[in-house]
C-alpha positions as CSV (number, residue, x, y, z in Angstrom):
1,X,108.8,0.4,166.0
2,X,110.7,3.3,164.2
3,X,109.5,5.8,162.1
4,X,110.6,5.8,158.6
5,X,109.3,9.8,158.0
6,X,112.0,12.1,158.1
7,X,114.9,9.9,157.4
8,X,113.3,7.4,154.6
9,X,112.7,10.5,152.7
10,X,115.7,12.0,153.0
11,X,117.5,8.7,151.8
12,X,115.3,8.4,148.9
13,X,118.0,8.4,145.5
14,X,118.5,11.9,144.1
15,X,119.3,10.5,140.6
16,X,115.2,10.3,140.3
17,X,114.2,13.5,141.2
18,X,116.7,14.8,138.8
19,X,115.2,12.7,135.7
20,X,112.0,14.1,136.9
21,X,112.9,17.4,136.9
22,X,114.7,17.2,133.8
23,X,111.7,15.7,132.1
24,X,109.4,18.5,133.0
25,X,111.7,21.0,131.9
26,X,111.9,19.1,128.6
27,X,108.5,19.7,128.5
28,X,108.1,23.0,129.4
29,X,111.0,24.6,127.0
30,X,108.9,24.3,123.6
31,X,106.6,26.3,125.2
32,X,108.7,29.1,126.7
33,X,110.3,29.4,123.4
34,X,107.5,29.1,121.4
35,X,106.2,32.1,123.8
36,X,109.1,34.3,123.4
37,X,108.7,33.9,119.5
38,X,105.1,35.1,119.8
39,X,106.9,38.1,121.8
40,X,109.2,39.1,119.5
41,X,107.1,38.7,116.4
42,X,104.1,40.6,118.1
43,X,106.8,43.6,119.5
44,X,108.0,43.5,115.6
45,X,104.7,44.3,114.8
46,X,103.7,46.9,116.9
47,X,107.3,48.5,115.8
48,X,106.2,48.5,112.1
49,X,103.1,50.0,112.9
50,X,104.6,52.4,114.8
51,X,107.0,53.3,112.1
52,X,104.2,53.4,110.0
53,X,101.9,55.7,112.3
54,X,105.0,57.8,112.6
55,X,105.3,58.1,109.0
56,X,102.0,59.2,108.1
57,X,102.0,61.7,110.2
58,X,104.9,63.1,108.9
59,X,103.5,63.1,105.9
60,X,100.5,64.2,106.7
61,X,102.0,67.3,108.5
62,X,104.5,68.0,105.8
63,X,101.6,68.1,103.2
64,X,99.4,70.0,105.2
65,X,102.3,72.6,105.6
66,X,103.0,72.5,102.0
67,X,99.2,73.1,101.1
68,X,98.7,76.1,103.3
69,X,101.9,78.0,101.7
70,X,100.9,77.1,98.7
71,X,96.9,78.6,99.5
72,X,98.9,81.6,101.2
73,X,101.3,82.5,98.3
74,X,98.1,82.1,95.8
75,X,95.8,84.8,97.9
76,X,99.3,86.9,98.0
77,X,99.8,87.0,94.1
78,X,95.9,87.5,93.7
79,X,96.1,90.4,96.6
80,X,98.9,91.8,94.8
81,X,98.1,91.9,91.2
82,X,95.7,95.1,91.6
83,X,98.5,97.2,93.3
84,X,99.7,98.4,89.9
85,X,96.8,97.7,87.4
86,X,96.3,101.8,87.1
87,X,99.9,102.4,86.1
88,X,99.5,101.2,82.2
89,X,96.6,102.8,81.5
90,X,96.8,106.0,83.7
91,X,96.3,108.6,80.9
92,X,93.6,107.0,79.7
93,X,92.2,107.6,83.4
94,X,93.0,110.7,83.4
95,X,91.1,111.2,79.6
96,X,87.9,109.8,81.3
97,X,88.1,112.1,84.8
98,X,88.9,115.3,82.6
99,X,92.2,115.7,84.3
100,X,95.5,117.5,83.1
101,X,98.8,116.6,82.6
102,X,100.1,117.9,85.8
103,X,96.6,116.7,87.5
104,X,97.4,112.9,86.4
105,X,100.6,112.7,88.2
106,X,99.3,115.1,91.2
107,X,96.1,113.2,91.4
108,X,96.4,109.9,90.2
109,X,100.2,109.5,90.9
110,X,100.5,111.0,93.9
111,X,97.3,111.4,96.0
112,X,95.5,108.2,95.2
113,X,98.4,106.3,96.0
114,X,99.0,107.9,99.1
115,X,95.6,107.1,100.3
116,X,95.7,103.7,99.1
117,X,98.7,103.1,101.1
118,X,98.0,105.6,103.9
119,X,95.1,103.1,104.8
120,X,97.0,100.1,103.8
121,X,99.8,100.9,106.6
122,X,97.1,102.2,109.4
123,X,95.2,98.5,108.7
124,X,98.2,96.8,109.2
125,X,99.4,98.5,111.9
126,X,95.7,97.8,113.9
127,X,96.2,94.0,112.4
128,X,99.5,93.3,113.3
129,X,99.1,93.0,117.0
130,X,96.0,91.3,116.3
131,X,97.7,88.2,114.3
132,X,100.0,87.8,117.4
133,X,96.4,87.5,119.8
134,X,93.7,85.8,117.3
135,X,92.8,83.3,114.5
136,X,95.2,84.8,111.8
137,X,92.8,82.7,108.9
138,X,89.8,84.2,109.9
139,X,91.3,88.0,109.9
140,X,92.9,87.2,106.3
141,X,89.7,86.5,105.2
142,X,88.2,89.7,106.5
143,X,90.8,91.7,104.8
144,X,90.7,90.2,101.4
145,X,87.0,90.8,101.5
146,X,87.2,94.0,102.4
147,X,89.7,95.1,99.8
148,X,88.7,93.1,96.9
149,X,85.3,94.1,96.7
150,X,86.0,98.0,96.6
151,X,88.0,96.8,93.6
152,X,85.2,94.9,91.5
153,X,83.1,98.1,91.9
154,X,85.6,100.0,90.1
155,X,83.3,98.9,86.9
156,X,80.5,100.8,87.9
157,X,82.3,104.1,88.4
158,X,81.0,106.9,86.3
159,X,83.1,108.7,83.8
160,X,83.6,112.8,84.0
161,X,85.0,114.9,87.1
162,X,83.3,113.3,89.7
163,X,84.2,110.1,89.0
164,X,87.4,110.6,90.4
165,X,86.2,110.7,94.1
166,X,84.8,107.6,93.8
167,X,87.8,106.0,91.9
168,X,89.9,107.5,95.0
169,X,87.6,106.4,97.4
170,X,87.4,102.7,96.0
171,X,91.2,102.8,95.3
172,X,92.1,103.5,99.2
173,X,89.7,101.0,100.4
174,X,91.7,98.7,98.3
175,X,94.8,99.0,100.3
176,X,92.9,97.5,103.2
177,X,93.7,94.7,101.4
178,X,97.4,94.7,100.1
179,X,98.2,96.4,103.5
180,X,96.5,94.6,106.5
181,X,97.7,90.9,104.6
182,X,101.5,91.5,105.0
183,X,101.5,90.7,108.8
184,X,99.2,88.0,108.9
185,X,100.9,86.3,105.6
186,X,104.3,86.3,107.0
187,X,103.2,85.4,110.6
188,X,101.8,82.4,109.3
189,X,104.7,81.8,106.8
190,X,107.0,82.7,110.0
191,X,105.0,79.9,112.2
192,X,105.3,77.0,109.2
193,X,109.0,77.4,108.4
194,X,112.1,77.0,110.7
195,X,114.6,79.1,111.0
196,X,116.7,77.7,109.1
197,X,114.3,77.7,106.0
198,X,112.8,81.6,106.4
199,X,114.8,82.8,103.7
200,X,113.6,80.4,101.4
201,X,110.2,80.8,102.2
202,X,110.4,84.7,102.2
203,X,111.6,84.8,98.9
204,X,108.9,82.3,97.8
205,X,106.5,84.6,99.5
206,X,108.0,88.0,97.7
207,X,108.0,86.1,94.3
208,X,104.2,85.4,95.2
209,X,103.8,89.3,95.5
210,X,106.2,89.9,91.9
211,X,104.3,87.5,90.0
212,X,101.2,89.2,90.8
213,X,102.2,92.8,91.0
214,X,103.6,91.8,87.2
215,X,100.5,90.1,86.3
216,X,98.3,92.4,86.9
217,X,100.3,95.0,84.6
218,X,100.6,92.5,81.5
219,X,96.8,92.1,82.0
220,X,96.2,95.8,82.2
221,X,98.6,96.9,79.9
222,X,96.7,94.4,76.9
223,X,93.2,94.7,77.9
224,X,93.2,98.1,79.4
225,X,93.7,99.6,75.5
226,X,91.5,96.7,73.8
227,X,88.6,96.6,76.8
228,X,88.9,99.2,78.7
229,X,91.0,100.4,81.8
230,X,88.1,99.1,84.1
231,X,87.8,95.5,82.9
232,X,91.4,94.4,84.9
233,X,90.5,95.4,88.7
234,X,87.3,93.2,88.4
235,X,89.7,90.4,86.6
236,X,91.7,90.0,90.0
237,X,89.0,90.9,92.1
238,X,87.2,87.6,92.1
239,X,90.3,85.0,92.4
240,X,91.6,86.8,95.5
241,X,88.2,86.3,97.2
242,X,87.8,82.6,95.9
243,X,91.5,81.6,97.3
244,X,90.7,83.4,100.6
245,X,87.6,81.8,101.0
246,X,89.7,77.9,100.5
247,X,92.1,79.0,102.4
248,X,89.3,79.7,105.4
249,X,87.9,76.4,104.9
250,X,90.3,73.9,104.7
251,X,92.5,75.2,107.0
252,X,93.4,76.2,110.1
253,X,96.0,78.5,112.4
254,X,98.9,76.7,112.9
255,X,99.4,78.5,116.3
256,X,96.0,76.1,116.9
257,X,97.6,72.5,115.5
258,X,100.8,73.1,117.5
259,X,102.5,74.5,120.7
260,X,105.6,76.0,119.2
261,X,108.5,76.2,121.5
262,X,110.4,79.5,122.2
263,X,106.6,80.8,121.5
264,X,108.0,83.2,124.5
265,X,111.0,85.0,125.1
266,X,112.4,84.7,128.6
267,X,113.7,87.9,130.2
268,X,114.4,89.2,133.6
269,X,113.0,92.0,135.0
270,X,115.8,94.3,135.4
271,X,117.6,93.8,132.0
272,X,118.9,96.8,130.0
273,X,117.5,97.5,126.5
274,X,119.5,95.1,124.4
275,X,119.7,94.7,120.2
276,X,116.7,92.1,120.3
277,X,113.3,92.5,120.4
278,X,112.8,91.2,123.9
279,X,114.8,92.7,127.1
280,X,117.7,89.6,127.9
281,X,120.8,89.7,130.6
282,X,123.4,87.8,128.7
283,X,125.2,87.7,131.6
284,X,122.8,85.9,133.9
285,X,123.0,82.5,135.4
286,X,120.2,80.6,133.4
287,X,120.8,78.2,136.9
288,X,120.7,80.7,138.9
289,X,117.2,83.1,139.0
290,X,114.5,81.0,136.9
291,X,113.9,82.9,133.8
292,X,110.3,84.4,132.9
293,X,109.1,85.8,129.7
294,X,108.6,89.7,129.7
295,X,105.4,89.2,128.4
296,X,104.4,86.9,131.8
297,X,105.7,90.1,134.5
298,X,103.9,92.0,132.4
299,X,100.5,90.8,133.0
300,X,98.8,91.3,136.5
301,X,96.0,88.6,136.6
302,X,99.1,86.3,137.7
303,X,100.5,85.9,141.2
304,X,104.4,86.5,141.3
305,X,106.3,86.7,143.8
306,X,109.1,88.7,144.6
307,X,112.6,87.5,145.8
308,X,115.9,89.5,146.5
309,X,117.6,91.2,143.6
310,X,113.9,91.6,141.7
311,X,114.0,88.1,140.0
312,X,110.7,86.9,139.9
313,X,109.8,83.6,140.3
314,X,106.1,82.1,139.2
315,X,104.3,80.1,142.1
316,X,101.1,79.3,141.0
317,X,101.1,79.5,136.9
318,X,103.0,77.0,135.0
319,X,102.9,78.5,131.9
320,X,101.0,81.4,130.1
321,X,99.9,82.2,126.5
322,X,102.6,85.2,125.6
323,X,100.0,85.6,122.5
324,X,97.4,87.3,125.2
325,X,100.0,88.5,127.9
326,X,101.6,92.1,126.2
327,X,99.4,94.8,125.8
328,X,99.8,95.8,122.0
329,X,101.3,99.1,122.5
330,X,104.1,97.4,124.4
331,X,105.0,95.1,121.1
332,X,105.6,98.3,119.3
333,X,108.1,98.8,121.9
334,X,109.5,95.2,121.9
335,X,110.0,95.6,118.4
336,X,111.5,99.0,118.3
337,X,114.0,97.9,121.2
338,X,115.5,95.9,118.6
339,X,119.1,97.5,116.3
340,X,118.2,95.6,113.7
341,X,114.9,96.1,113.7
342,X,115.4,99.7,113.3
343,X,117.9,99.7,110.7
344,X,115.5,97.6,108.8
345,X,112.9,99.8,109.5
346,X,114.4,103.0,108.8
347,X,115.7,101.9,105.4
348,X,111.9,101.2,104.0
349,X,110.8,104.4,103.9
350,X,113.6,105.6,101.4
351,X,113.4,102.0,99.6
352,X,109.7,102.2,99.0
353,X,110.1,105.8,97.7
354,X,112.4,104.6,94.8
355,X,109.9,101.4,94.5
356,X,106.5,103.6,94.1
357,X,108.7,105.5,91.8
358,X,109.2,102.6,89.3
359,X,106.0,101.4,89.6
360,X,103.7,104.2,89.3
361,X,106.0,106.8,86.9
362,X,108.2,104.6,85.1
363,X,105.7,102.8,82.8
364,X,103.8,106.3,81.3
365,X,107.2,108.1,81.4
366,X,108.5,105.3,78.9
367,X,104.9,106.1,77.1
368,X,105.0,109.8,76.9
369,X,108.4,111.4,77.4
370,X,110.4,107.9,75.6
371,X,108.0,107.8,72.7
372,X,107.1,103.6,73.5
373,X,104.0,101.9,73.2
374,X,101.4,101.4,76.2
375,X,102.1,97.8,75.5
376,X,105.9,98.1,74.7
377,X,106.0,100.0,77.9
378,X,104.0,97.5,79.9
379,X,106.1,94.9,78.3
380,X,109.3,96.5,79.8
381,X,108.4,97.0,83.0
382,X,107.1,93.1,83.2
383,X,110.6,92.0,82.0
384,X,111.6,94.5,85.3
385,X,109.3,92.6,87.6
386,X,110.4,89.1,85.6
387,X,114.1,89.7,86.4
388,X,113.3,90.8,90.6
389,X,111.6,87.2,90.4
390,X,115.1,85.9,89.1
391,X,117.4,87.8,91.1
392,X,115.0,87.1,94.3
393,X,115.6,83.8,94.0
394,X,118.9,83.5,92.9
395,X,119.6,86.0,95.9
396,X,117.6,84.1,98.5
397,X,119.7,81.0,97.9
398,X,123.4,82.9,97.9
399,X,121.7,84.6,101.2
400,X,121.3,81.2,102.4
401,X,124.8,79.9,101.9
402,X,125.9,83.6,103.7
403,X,123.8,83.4,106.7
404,X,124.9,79.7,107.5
405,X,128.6,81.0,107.3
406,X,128.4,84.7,108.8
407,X,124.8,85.9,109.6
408,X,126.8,89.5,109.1
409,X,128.2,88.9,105.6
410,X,124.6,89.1,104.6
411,X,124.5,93.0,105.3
412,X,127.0,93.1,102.6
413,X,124.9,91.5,100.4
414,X,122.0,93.5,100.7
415,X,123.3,96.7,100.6
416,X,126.1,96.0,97.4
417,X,122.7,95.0,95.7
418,X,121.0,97.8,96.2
419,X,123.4,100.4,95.2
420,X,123.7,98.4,92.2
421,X,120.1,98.9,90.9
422,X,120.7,102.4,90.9
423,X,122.8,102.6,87.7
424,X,120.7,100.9,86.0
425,X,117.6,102.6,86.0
426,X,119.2,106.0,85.7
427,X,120.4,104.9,82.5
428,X,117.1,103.7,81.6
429,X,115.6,107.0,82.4
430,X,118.3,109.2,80.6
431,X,118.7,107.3,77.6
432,X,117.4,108.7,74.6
433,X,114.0,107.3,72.8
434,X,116.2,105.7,69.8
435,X,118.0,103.8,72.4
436,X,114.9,102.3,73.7
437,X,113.2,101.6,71.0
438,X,113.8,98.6,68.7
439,X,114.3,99.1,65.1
440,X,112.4,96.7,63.1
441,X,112.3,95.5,59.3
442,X,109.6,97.8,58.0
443,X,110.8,101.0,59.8
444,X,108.3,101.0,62.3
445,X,109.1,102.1,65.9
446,X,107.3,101.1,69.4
447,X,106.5,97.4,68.8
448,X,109.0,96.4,71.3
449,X,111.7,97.8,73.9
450,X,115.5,97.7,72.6
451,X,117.9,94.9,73.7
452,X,120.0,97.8,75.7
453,X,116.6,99.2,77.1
454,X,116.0,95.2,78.0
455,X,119.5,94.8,79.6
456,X,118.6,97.6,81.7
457,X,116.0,96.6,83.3
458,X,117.2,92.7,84.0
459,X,120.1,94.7,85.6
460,X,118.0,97.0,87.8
461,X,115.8,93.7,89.3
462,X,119.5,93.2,91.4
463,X,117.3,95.3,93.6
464,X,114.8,92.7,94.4
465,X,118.0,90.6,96.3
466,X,117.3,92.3,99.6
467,X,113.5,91.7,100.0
468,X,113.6,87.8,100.9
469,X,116.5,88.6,103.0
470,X,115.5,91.0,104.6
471,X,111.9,89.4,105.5
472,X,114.0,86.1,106.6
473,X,116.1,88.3,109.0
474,X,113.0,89.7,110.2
475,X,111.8,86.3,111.1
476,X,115.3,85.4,112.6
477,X,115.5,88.6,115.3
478,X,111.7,88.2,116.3
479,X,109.9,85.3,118.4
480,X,106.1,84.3,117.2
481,X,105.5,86.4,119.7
482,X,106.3,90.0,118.0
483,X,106.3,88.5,114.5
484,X,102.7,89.5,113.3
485,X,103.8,93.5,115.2
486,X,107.1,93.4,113.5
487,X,106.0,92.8,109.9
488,X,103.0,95.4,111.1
489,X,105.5,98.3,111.2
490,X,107.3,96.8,108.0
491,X,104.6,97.1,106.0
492,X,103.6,100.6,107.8
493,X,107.3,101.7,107.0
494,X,106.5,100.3,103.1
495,X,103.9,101.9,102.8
496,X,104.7,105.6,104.2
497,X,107.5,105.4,101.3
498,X,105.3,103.8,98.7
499,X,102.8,106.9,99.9
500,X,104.8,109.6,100.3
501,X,107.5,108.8,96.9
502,X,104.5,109.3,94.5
503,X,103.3,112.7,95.8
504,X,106.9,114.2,96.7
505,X,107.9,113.0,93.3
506,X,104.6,114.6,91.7
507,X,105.8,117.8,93.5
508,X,109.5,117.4,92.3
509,X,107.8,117.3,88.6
510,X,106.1,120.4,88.8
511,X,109.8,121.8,89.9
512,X,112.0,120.2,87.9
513,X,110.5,117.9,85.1
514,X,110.0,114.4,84.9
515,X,113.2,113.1,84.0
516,X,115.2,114.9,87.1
517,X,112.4,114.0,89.6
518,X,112.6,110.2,88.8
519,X,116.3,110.3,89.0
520,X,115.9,111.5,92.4
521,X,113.9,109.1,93.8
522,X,115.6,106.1,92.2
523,X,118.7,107.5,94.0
524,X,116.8,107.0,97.2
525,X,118.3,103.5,96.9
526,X,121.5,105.0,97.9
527,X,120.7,105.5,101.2
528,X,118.8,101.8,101.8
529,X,122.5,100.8,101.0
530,X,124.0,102.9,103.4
531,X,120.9,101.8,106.6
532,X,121.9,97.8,105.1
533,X,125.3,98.3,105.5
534,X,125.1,99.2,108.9
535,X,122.9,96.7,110.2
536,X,126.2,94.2,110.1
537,X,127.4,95.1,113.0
538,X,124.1,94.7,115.1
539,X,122.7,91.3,113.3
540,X,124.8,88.7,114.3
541,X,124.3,89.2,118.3
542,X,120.3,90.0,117.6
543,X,120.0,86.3,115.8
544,X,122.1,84.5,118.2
545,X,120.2,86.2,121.4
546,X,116.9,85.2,120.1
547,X,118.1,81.8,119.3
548,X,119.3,81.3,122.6
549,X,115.6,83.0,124.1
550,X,113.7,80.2,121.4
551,X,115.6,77.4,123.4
552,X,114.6,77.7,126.7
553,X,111.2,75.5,127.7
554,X,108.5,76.5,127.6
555,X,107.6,74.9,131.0
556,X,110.0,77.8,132.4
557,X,108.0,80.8,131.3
């Protein structure tokens, strides 16, 4: 008999397997699409909540930013409004320490403010290293505490000839203060903004510091004469050590939240000092020799090796904190490598001079020798400090516009600005008191400053242009790494010419007068033109070197 197996099977018709297989198919279709539907709604979702994650952290981070510049200009202002609070009332000071003429500008003009910004510049010179190594918040909070309290005891000083040592003594302590905050408030400021935006937020920053340097004089100018000369320094004690205190609570470094790339500046070993603040061959293969950070050859405790031409190339570490790596003494040097940096540099100490001079002369030379009012002098000076908030801005924003077409066009800028002032405020000083003084319906004289003697001084604020500039360049030629030393020296450099201006111009006084002494100093400006002017040939390849520095990884250093 013969096997059907192989064969029957074979012959059995196709057609019906087909059907079969057609028939399951049929069946299984709904559900594969009905599957992929559940797919593609379900990826849908996960993309809107990703969306939506990715937007509130946005958010989140872009408030967060916006609430600790907004903390950091308030504890600026506040820092800033007892700089000048003695300038309105300072013969009354003088009356209640038993001092002379000459004494009040020797003393109070000149010495005090030499030793409150004597220790203001040696504080932030010992801080500025520091903000590039530790918790920037908590050292802010140090330093307003010990400034602002020195301040509030100013009540309790006792009137007669020994009062005057402790007014010094509380008055220097003060500049810890105003001093030591100027590196940590625009390292922090440097480490929220990006390049692009520094400008902007330096001039938001130096408005901070006008508002409150002006503030503090309308407040002492009309309660110093009604309450007394000692009521204003415990007035802006208090808010600066309130702010400080928020600020330390609710926030935190941002060199914590984030790892900031270009946070080190690569460099071989073997470059030549260049116009940036870190040592960069141009010239070299970035393919080539692996690029390391100066601040990584620097530090022994890693294991480098060394290959042919002195590259060095990194075999155990990937990475290193640049924050921990330089020795501080060898940021000064970083810095000072830098052309720019030294032009900018240089030109503070003459700057500052003509500065001081308005702040600390100006309004009791409008008093005494121009026959104004305290108030009608205080007023004056305000509408000074008014306009720099006007011109700051309005200079920030053209500096802006400049930098993003030729960073070296902003040289021109700066220094046009500041040989403009100058006119102004020798006019202002060599006018005569009629000039100043506006004439009124009932013959009375002093109740407030002229129109012309107005005009003057909105005209002399073109001087307040270079500031935000100047502190956005800043920003622009040095990584995060040098930032907090950079601004260190800046304010060490301010603070030598706000210093030294009030006692050389006290000694000028004694030689010369009043009126030829202030003339003088404003004329300092002159020469800030001339140190601006010649920074345009050195900014351009400084900002583009560290730009190029900031892009490297940060996997490389």
């Amino acid at each position: 008999s013969s096997k059907p197996g192989i064969v029957g099977s074979c012959c059995r018709p196709m057609p019906l397997l087909a059907s079969q297989t057609d028939t399951e198919e049929d069946r299984e279709a709904p559900d594969v699409s009905k599957r992929s539907r559940s797919n593609r709604a379900a990826g849908q979702q996960l993309a809107r909540l990703r969306w939506f994650k990715a937007v509130l952290f946005q958010c989140r981070g872009l408030f967060r930013r916006w609430y600790t510049l907004g903390l950091l200009l308030l504890v600026a202002m506040c820092l800033h409004a007892d700089q000048n609070l003695a300038a309105p009332n300072l013969s009354a000071i003088a009356e209640e320490f038993d001092l002379t003429p000459l004494e009040k500008d020797s003393k109070l003009g000149g010495q005090v403010q030499l030793g409150f910004f004597f220790v203001g510049g040696a504080t932030s010179l010992a801080l500025g290293p520091l903000a590039d190594r530790l918790n920037r918040v908590n050292l802010l909070l140090a330093v307003v505490i010990l400034g602002s309290v020195p301040c509030a005891l100013i009540k309790y000083i006792p009137a007669g000839g020994s009062g005057f040592l402790w007014y010094f003594l509380c008055r220097v302590l003060t500049g810890v203060s105003v001093g030591g905050s100027f590196p940590l408030l625009y390292s922090l400021c440097g480490d929220l903004a990006a390049p692009e935006q520094r400008g902007i937020v330096s001039a938001a920053m130096g408005v901070a510091t006008s508002v409150g340097v002006a503030a503090g004089q309308l407040l002492s100018g009309f309660l110093g004469p009604r309450w007394g000369w000692r009521i204003p320094f415990v007035v802006v004690a208090y808010p600066a050590i309130f702010f400080a205190c928020l600020l330390w609570f609710t926030v935190s470094d941002p060199r914590k939240n984030r790892h900031e790339e270009g946070i080190e500046l690569m460099s071989p070993k073997n470059t030549s000092a260049s116009s940036s603040t870190e040592k960069y061959n141009a010239s070299e293969d970035p393919a080539g020799t692996p690029a390391v950070s100066e601040a990584y050859e620097r530090n022994p405790s890693h294991s480098i090796e060394k290959s042919h031409g002195d590259s060095l190339v990194d075999t155990t570490q990937p990475s290193v904190d640049g924050h921990a790596a330089i020795t501080d003494c060898k940021r000064f040097g970083l810095v000072w490598r830098g052309r720019s940096n030294r032009l900018f540099l240089c030109q503070a100490v003459p700057g500052c001079i003509a500065w001081s001079t308005v702040t600390t002369f100006v309004p009791d030379y409008l008093h005494k020798e121009q026959g104004l009012s305290v108030e009608s002098a205080t007023l004056l000076v305000s509408f000074f400090g008014a306009s720099c908030l006007l011109w700051a801005l309005l200079g920030a924003a053209l500096g802006q516009r400049i930098y993003h077409r030729n960073k070296g066009h902003l040289a021109y800028l700066m220094a046009s600005c500041t040989s403009f002032a100058v006119c102004p405020f020798l006019l202002l000083i060599n006018s005569t008191p009629d000039a100043l003084i506006a004439q009124v319906a009932d013959d009375a004289q002093g109740a407030l400053p002229s129109l012309w003697a107005l005009s003057l001084a909105f005209l002399g604020g073109a001087a307040a242009v270079t500031n935000p500039n100047l502190k956005g360049l800043l920003m622009n030629v040095n990584s995060s790494a040098t930032r907090g030393t950079v601004f260190a020296l800046v304010t060490l450099t301010d603070d030598v010419g706000k210093g030294l201006g009030p006692e050389v111009v006290a000694l000028v006084v004694s030689a010369m007068g009043r009126r030829w002494a202030l003339s003088a100093a404003i004329s300092c400006w002159f020469l800030c033109a001339v140190l601006l002017y010649f920074s345009r040939w050195t900014l351009v390849k400084d900002v583009l070197r560290v730009e190029r520095l900031e892009k490297l990884p940060a996997a490389a250093v």
